[in-house]
mmCIF file of the N, C-alpha and C atoms, coordinates in Angstrom:
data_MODEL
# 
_entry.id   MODEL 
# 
loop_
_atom_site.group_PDB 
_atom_site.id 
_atom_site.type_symbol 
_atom_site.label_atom_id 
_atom_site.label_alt_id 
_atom_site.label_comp_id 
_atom_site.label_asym_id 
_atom_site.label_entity_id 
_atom_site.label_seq_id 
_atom_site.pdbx_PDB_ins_code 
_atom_site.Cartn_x 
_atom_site.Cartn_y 
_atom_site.Cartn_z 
_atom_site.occupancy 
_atom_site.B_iso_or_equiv 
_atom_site.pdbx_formal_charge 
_atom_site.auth_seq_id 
_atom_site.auth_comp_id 
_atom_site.auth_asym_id 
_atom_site.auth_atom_id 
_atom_site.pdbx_PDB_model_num 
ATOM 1   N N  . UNK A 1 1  ? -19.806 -23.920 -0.422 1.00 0.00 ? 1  UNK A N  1 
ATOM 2   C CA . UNK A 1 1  ? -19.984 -23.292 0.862  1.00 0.00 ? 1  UNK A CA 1 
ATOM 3   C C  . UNK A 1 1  ? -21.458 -23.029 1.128  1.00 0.00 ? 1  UNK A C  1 
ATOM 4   N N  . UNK A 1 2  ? -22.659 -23.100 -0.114 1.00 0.00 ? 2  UNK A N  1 
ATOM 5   C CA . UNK A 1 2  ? -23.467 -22.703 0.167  1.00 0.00 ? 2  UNK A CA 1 
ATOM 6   C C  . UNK A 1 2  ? -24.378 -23.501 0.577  1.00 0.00 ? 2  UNK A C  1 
ATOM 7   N N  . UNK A 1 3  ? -23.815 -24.973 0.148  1.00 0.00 ? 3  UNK A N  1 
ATOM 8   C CA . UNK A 1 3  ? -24.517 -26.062 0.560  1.00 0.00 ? 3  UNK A CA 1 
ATOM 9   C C  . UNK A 1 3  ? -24.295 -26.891 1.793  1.00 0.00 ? 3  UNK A C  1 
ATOM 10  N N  . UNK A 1 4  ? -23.378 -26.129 2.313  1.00 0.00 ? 4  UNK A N  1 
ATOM 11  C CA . UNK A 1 4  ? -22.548 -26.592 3.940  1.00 0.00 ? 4  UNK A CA 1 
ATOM 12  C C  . UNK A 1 4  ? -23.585 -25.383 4.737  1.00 0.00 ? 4  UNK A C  1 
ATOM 13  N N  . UNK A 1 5  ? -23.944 -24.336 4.293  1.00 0.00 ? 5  UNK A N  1 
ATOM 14  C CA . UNK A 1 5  ? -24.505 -23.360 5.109  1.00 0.00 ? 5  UNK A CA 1 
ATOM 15  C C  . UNK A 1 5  ? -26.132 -23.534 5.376  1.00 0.00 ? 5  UNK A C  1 
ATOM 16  N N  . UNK A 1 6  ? -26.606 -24.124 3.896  1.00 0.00 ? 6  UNK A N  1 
ATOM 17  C CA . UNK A 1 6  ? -28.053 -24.649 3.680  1.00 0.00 ? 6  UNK A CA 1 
ATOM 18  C C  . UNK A 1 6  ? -28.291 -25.718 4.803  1.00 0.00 ? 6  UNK A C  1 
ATOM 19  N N  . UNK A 1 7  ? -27.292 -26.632 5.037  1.00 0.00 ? 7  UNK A N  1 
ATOM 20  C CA . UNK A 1 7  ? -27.274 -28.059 5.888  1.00 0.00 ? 7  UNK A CA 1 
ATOM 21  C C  . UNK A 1 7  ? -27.213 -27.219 7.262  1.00 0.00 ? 7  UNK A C  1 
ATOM 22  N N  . UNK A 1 8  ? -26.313 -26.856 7.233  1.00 0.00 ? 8  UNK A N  1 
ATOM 23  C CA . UNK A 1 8  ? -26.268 -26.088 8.820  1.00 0.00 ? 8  UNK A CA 1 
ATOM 24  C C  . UNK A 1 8  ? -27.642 -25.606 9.357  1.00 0.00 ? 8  UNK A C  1 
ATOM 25  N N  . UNK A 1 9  ? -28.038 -24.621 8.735  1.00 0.00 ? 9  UNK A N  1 
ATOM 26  C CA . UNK A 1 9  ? -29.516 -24.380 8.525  1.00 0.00 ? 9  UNK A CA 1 
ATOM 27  C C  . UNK A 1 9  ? -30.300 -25.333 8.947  1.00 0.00 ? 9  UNK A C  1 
ATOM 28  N N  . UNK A 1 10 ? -30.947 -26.057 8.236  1.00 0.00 ? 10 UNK A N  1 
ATOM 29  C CA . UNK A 1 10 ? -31.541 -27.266 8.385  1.00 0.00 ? 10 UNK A CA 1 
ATOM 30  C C  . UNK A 1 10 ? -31.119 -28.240 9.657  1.00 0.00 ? 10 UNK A C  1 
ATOM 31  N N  . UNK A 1 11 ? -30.098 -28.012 10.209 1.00 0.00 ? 11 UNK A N  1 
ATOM 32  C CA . UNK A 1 11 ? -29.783 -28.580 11.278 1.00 0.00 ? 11 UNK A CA 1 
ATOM 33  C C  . UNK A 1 11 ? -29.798 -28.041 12.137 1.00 0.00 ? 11 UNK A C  1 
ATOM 34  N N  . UNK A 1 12 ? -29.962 -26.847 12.453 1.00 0.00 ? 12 UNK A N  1 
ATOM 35  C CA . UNK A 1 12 ? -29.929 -25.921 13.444 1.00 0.00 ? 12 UNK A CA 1 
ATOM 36  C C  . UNK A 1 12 ? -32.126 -26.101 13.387 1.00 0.00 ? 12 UNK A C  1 
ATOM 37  N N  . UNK A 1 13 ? -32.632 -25.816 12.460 1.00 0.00 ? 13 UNK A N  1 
ATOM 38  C CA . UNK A 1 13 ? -34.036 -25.831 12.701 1.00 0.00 ? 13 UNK A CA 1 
ATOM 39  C C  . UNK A 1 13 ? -34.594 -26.922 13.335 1.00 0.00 ? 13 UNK A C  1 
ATOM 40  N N  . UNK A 1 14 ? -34.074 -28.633 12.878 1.00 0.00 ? 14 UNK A N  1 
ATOM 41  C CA . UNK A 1 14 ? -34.522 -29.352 13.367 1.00 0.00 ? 14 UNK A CA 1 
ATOM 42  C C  . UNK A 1 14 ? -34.019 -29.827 14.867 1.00 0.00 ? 14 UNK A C  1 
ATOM 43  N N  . UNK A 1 15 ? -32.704 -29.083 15.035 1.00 0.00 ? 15 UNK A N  1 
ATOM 44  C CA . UNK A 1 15 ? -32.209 -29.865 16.702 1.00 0.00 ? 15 UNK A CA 1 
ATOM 45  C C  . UNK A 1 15 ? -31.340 -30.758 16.042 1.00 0.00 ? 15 UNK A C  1 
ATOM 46  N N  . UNK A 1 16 ? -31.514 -31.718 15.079 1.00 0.00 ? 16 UNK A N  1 
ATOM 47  C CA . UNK A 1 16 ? -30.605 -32.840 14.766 1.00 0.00 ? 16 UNK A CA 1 
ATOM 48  C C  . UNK A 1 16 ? -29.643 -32.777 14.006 1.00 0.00 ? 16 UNK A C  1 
ATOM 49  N N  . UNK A 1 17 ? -27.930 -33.655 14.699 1.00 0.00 ? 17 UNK A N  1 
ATOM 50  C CA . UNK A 1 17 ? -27.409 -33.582 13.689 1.00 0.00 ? 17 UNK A CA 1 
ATOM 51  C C  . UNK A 1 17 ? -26.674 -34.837 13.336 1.00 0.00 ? 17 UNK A C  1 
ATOM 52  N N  . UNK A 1 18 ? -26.479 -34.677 11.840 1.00 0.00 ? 18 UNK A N  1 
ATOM 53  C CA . UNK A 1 18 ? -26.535 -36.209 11.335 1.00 0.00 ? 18 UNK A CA 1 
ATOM 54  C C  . UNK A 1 18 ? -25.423 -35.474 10.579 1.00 0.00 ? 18 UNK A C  1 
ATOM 55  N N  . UNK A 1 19 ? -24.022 -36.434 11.728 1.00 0.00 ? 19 UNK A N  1 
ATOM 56  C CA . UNK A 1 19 ? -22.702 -35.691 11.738 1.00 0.00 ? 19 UNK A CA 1 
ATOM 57  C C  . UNK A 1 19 ? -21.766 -36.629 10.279 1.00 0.00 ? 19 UNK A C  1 
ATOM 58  N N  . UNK A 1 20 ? -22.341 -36.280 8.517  1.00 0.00 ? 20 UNK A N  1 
ATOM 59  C CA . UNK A 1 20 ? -21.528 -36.931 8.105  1.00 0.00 ? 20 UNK A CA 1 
ATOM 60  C C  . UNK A 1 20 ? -20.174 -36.402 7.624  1.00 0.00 ? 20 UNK A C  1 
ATOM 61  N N  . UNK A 1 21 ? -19.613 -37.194 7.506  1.00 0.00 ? 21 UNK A N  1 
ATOM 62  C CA . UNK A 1 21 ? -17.882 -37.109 7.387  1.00 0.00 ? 21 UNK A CA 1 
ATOM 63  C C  . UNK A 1 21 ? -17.805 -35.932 6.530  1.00 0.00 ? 21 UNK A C  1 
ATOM 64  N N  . UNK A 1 22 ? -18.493 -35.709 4.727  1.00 0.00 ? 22 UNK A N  1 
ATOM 65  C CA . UNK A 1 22 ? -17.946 -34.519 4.402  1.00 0.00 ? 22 UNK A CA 1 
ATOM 66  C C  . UNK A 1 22 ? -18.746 -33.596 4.994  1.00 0.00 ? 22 UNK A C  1 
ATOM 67  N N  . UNK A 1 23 ? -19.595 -33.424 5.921  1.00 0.00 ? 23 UNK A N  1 
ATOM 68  C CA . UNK A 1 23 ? -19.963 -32.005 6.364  1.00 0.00 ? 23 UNK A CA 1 
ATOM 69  C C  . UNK A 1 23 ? -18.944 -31.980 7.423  1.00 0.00 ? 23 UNK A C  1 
ATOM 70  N N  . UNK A 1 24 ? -18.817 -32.757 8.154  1.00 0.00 ? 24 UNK A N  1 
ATOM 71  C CA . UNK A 1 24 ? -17.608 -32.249 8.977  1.00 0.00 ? 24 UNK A CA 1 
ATOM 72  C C  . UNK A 1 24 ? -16.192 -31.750 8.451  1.00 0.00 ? 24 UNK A C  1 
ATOM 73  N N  . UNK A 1 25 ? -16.291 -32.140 7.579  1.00 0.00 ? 25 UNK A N  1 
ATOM 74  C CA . UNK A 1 25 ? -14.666 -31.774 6.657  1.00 0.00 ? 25 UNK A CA 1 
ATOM 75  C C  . UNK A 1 25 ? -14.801 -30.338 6.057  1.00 0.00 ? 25 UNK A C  1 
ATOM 76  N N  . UNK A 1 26 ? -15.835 -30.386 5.721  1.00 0.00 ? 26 UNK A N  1 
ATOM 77  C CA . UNK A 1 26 ? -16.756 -29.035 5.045  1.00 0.00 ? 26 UNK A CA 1 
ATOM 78  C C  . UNK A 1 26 ? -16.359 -27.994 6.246  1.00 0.00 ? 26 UNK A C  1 
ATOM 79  N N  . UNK A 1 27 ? -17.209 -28.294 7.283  1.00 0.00 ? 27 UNK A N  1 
ATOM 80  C CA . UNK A 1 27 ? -16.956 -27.257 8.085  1.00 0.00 ? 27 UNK A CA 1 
ATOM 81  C C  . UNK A 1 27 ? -15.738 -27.081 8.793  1.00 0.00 ? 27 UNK A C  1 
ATOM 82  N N  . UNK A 1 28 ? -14.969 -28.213 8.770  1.00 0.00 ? 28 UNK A N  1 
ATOM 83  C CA . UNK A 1 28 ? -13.376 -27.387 9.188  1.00 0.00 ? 28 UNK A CA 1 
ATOM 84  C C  . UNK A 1 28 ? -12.821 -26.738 8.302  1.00 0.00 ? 28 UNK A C  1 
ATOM 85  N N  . UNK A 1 29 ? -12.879 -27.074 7.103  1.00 0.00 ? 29 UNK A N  1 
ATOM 86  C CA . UNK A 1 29 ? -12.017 -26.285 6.243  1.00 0.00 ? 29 UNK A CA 1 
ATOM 87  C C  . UNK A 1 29 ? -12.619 -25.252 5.855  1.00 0.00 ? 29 UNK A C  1 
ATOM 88  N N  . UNK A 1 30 ? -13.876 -24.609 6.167  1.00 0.00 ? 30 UNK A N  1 
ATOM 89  C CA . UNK A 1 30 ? -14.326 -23.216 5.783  1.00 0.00 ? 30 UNK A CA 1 
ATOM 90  C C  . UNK A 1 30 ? -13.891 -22.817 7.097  1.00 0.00 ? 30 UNK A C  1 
ATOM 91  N N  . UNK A 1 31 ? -13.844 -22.762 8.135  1.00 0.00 ? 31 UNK A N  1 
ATOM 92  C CA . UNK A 1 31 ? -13.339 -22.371 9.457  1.00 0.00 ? 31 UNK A CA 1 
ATOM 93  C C  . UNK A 1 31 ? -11.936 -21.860 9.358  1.00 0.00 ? 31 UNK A C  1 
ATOM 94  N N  . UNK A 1 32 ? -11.235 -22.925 8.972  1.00 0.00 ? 32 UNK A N  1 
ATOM 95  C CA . UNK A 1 32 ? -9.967  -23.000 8.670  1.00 0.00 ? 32 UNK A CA 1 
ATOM 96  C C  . UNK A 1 32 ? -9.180  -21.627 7.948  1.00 0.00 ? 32 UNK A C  1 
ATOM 97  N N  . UNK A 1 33 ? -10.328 -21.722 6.327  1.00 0.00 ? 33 UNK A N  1 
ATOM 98  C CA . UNK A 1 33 ? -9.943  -20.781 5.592  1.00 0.00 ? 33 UNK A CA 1 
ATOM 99  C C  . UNK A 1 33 ? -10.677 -19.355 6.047  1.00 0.00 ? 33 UNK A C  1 
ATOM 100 N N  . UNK A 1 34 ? -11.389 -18.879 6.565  1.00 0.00 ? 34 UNK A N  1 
ATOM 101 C CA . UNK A 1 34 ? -11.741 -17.801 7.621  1.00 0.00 ? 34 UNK A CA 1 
ATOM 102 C C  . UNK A 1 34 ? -10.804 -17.375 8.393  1.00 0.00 ? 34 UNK A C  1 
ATOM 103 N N  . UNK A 1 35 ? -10.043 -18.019 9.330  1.00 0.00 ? 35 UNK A N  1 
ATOM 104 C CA . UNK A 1 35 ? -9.359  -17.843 10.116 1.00 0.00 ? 35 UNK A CA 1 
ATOM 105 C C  . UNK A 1 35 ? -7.956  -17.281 9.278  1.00 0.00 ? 35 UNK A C  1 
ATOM 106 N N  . UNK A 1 36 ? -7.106  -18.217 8.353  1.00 0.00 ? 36 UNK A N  1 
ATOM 107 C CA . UNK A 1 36 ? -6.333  -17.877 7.519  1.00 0.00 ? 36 UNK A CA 1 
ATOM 108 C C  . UNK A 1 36 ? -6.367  -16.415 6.989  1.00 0.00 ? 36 UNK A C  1 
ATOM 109 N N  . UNK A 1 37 ? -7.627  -16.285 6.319  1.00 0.00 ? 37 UNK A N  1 
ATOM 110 C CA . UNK A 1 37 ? -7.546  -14.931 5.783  1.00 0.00 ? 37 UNK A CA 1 
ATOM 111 C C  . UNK A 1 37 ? -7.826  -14.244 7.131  1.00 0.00 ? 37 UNK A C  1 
ATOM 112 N N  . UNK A 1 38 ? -8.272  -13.700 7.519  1.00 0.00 ? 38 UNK A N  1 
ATOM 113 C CA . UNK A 1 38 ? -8.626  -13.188 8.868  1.00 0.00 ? 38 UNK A CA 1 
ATOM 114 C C  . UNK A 1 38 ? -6.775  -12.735 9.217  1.00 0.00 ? 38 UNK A C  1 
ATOM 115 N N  . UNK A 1 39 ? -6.035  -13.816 9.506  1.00 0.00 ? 39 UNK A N  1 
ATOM 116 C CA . UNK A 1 39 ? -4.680  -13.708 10.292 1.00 0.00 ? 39 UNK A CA 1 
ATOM 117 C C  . UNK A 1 39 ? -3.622  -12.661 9.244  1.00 0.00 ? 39 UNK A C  1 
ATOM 118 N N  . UNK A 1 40 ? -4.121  -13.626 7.882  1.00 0.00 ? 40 UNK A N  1 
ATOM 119 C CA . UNK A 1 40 ? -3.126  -13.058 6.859  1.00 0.00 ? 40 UNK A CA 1 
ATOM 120 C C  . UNK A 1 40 ? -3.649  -11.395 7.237  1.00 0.00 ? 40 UNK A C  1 
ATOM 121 N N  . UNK A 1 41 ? -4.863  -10.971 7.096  1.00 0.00 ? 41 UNK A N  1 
ATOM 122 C CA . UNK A 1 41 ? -5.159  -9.742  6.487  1.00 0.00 ? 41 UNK A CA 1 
ATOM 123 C C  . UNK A 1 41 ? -4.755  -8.644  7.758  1.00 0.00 ? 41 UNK A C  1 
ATOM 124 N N  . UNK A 1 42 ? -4.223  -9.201  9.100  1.00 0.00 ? 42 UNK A N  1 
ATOM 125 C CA . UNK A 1 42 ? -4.212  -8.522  9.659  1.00 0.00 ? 42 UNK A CA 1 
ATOM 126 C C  . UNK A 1 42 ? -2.531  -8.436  10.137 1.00 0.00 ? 42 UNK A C  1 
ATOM 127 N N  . UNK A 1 43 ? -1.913  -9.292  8.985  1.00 0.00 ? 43 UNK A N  1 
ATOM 128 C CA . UNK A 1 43 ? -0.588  -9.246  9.796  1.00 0.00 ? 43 UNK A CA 1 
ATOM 129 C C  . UNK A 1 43 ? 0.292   -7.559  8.744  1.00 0.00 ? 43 UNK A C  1 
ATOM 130 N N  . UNK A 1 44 ? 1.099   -7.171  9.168  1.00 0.00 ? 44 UNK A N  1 
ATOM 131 C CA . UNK A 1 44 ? 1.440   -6.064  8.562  1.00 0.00 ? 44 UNK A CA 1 
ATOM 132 C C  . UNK A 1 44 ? 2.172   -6.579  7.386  1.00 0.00 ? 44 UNK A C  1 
ATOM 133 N N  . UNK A 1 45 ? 2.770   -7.690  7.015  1.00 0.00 ? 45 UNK A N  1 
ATOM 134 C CA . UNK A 1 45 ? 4.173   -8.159  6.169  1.00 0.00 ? 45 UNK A CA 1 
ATOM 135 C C  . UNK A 1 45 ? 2.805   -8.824  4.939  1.00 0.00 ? 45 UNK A C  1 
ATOM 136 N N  . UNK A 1 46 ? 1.781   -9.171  4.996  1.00 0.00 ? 46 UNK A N  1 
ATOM 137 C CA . UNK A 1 46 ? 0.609   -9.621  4.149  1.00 0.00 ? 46 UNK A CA 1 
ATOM 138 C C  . UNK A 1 46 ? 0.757   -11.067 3.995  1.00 0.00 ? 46 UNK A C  1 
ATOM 139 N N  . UNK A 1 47 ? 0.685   -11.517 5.504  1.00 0.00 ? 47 UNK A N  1 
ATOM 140 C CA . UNK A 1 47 ? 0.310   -12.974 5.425  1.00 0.00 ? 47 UNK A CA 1 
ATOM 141 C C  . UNK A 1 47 ? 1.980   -13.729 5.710  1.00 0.00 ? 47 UNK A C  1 
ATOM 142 N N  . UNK A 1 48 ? 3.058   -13.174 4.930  1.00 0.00 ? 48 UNK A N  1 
ATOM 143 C CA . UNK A 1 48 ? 4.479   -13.922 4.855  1.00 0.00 ? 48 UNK A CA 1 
ATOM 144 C C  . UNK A 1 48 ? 5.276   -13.495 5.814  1.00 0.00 ? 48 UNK A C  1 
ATOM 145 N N  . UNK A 1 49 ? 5.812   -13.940 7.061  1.00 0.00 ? 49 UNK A N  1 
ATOM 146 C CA . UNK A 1 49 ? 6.806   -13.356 7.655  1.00 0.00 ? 49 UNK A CA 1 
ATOM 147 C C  . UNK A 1 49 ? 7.940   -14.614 7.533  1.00 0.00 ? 49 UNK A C  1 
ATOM 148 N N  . UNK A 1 50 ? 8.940   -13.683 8.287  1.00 0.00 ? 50 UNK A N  1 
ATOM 149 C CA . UNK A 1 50 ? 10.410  -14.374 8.086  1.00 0.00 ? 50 UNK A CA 1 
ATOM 150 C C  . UNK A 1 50 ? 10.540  -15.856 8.814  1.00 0.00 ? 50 UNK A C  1 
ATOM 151 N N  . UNK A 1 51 ? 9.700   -15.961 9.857  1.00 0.00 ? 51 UNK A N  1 
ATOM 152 C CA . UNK A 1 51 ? 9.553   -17.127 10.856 1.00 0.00 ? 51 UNK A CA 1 
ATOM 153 C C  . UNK A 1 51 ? 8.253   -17.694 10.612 1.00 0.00 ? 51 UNK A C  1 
ATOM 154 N N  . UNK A 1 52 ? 8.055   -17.569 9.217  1.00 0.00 ? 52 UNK A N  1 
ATOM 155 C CA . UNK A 1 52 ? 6.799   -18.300 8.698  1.00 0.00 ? 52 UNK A CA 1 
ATOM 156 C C  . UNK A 1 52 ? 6.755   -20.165 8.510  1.00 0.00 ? 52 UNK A C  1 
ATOM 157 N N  . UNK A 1 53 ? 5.921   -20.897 9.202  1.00 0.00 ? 53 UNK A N  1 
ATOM 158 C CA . UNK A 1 53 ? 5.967   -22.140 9.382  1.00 0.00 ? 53 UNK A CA 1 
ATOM 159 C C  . UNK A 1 53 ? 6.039   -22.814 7.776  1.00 0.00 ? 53 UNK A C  1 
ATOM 160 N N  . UNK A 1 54 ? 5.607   -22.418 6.608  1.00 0.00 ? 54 UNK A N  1 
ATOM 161 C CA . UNK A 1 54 ? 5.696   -23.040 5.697  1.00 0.00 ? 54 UNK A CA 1 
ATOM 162 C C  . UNK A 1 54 ? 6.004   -21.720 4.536  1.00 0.00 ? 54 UNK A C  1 
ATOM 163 N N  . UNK A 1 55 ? 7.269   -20.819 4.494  1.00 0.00 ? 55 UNK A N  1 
ATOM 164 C CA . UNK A 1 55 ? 7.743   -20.014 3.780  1.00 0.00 ? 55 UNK A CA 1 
ATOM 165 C C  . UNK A 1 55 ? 7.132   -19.804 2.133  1.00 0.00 ? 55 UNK A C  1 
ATOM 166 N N  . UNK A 1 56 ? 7.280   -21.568 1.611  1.00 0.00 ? 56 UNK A N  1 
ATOM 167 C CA . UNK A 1 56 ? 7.422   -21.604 0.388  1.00 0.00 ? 56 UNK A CA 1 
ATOM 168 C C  . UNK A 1 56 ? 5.812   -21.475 -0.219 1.00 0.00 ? 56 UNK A C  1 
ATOM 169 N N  . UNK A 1 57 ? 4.744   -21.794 0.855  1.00 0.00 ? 57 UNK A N  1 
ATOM 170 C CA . UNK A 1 57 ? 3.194   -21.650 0.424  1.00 0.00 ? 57 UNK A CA 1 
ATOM 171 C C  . UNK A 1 57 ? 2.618   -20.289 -0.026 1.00 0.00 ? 57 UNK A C  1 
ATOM 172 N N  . UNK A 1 58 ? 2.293   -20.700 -1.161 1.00 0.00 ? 58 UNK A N  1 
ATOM 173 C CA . UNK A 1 58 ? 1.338   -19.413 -1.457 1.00 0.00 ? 58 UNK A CA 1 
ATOM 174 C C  . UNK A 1 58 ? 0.442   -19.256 -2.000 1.00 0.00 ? 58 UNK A C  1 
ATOM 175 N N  . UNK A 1 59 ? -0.212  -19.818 -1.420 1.00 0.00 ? 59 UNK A N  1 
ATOM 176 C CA . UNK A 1 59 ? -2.070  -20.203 -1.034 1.00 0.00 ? 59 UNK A CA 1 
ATOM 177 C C  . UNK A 1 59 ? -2.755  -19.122 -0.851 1.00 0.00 ? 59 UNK A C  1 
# 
């Protein structure tokens, strides 16, 4: 993560971005997992409810 944040950096200073495949993958899936915890931490049941799209995950 720290080397997706260093690049970001560096891309944000120069203006340019040199969109390769794992930084883009990089940055969805830290997004991804932000959001996840974020949802889990705010649901009251801790992430699992009864009408949960994938019950059996426990990620």
């Amino acid at each position: 993560m720290a080397v997706l944040l260093h690049t970001v950096c560096l891309t944000i200073r120069s203006q340019t971005l040199a969109a390769e495949p794992c930084l883009v993958v990089g940055l969805i899936a830290g997004i991804r997992k932000v959001l996840v915890v974020t949802a889990e931490a705010e649901s009251p049941s801790g992430g699992m409810s009864k009408g949960s799209i994938c019950p059996s995950w426990r990620g």
